[in-house]
C-alpha positions as CSV (number, residue, x, y, z in Angstrom):
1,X,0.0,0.0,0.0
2,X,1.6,3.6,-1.0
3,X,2.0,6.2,1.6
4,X,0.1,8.6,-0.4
5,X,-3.2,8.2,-2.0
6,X,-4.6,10.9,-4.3
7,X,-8.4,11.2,-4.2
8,X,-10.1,13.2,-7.0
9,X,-13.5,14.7,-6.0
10,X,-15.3,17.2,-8.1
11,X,-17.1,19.5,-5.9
12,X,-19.9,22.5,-7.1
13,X,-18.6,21.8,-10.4
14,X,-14.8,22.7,-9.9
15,X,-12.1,19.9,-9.9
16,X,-10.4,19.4,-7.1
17,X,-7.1,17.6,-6.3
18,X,-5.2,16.8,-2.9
19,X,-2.9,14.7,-1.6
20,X,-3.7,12.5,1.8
21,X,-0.9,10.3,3.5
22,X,0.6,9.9,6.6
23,X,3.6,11.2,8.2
24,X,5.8,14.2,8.4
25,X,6.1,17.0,5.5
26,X,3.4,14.7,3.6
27,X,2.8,17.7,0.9
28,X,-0.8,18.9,-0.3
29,X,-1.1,20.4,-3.6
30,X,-3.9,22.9,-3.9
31,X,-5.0,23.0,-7.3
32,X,-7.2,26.5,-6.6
33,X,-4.3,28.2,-6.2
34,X,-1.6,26.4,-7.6
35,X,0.4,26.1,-4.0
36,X,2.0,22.8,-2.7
37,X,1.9,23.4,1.6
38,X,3.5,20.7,3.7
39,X,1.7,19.2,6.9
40,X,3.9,19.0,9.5
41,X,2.2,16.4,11.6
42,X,4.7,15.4,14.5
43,X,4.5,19.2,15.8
44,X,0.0,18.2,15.9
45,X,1.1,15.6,17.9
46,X,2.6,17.4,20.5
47,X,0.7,17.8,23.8
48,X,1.1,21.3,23.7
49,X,-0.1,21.4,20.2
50,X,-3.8,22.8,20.2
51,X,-4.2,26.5,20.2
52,X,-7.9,25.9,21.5
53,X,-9.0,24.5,24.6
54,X,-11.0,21.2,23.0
55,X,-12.9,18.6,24.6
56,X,-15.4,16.3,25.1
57,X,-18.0,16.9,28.4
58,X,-19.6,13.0,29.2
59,X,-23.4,13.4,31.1
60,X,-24.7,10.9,32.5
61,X,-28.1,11.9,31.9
62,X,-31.2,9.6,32.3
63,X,-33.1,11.2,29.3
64,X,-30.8,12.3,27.1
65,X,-33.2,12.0,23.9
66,X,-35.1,14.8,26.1
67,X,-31.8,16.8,26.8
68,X,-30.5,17.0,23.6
69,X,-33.0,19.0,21.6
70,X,-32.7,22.2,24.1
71,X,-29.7,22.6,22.5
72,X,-31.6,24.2,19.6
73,X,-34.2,25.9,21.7
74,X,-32.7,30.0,21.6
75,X,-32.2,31.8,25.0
76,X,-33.5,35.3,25.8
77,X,-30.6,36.7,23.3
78,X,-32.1,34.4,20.5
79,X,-29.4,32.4,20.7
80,X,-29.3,28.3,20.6
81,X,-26.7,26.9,22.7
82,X,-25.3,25.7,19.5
83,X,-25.1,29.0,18.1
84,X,-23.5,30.9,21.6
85,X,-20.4,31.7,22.4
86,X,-19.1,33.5,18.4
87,X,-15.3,32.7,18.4
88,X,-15.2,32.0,21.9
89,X,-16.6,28.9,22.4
90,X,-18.5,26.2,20.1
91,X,-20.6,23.5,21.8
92,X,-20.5,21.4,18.5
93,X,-22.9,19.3,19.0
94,X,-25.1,16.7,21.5
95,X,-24.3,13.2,20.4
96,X,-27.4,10.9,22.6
97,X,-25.0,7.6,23.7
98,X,-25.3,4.0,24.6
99,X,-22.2,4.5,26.3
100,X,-20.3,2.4,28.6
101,X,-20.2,3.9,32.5
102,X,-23.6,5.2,32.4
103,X,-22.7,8.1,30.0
104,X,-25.8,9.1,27.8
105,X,-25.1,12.3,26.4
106,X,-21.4,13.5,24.9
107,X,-21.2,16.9,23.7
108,X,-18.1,18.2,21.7
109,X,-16.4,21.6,23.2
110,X,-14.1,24.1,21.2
111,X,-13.0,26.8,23.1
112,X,-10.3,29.6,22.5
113,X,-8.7,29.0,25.9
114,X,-9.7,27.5,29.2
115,X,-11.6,30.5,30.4
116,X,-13.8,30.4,27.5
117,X,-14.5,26.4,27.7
118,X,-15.2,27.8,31.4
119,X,-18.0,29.9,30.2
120,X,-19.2,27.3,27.7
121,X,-18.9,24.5,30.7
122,X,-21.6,26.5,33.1
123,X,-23.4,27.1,30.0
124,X,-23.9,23.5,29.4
125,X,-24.1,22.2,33.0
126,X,-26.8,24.8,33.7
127,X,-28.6,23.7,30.7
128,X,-28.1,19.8,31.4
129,X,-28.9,20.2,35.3
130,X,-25.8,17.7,35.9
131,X,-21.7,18.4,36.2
132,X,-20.3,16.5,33.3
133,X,-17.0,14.6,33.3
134,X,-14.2,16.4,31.0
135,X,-11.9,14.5,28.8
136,X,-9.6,17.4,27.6
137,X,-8.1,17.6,24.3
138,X,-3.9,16.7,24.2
139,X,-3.2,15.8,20.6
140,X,-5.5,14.9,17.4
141,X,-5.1,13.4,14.1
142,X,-5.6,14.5,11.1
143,X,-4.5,17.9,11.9
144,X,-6.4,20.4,11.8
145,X,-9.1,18.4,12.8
146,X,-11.7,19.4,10.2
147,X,-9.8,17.2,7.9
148,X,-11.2,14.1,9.0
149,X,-13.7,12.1,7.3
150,X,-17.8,12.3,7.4
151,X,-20.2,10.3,6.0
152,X,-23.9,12.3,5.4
153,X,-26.8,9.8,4.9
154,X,-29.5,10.8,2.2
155,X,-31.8,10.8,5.5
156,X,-29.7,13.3,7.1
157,X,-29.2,15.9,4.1
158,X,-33.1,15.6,3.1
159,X,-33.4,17.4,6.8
160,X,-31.1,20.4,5.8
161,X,-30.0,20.3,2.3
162,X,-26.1,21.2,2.2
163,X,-24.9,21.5,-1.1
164,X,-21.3,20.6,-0.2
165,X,-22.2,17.1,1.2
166,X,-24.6,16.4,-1.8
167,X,-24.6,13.8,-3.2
168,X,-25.1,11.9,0.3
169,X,-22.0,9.5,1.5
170,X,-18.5,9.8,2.2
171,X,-17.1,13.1,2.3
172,X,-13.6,14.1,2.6
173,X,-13.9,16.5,5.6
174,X,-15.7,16.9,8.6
175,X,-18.6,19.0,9.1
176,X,-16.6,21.6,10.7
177,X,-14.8,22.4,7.7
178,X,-15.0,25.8,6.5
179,X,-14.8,26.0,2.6
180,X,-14.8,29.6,2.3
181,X,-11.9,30.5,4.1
């Protein structure tokens, strides 16, 4: 198996090329604008490595599938607790687990620096009713995150059409991934 595999995806009408592989100075050639950058991933790796304060909060809540929605419902601001926080804090999303330990409810934090996931923490605790149990963030793979892998059902993108995960199936970045710059 090579190091390197080249996938070829044609996205909103415009070819697109990169380069996906593992290891050190693996180079990615960005067709848009003709550049070759090199991913340096041993300095991701690093425990010191991640600019922003990320984790994952655990609840162990006993009706999660009730839980979960609030996060959409907007506060006296209009915001959603999805929506909170602008570059301060993200609450990603509320995943609903069968987990092991009694965990029923993870929720995903991005935060600019541990103040910040602070704010977002009380946010969530107060709207959970519960302290959550904190797995902090050391080191990720792929770096930046938002490279990673998704995979959009047909069910899923009927609900909120985006245009950058149609058709539905495997898509070559996370939902967190930014396009536009």
């Amino acid at each position: 198996m090579k190091k390197r595999q080249w996938i070829i995806w044609l996205a909103a009408g415009s070819l697109v090329l990169a380069a996906c592989g593992g290891g050190s100075g693996t180079p990615v050639l960005d067709v848009a604008t003709a550049k070759v950058a090199t991913c340096d991933f041993s300095a991701a790796m690093t425990p010191d490595a991640p600019e922003r304060y990320r984790a994952w909060v655990l609840f162990k809540v006993e009706n999660p599938q009730g839980v979960a929605p609030r996060f959409g419902v907007p506060d006296d601001k209009g915001l959603t607790l999805l929506k909170a926080g602008e570059d301060n804090y993200v609450i990603v999303r509320a995943d609903v687990v069968d987990g092991n330990e009694g965990y029923t409810l993870v929720v995903p934090v991005d935060a600019a620096n541990e103040d910040q996931f602070n704010a977002a923490y009380e946010r969530l605790t107060a709207l959970v009713g519960e302290q959550g149990s904190v797995l902090r963030v050391v080191a990720h793979f792929p770096t930046p995150p938002h490279r990673s892998s998704t995979f959009v059902t047909e069910k899923e993108l009927s609900g909120c059409f985006l245009p950058e995960y149609s058709p539905p199936g495997r898509h070559p970045h996370s939902p967190g991934a930014n396009p536009w710059g």
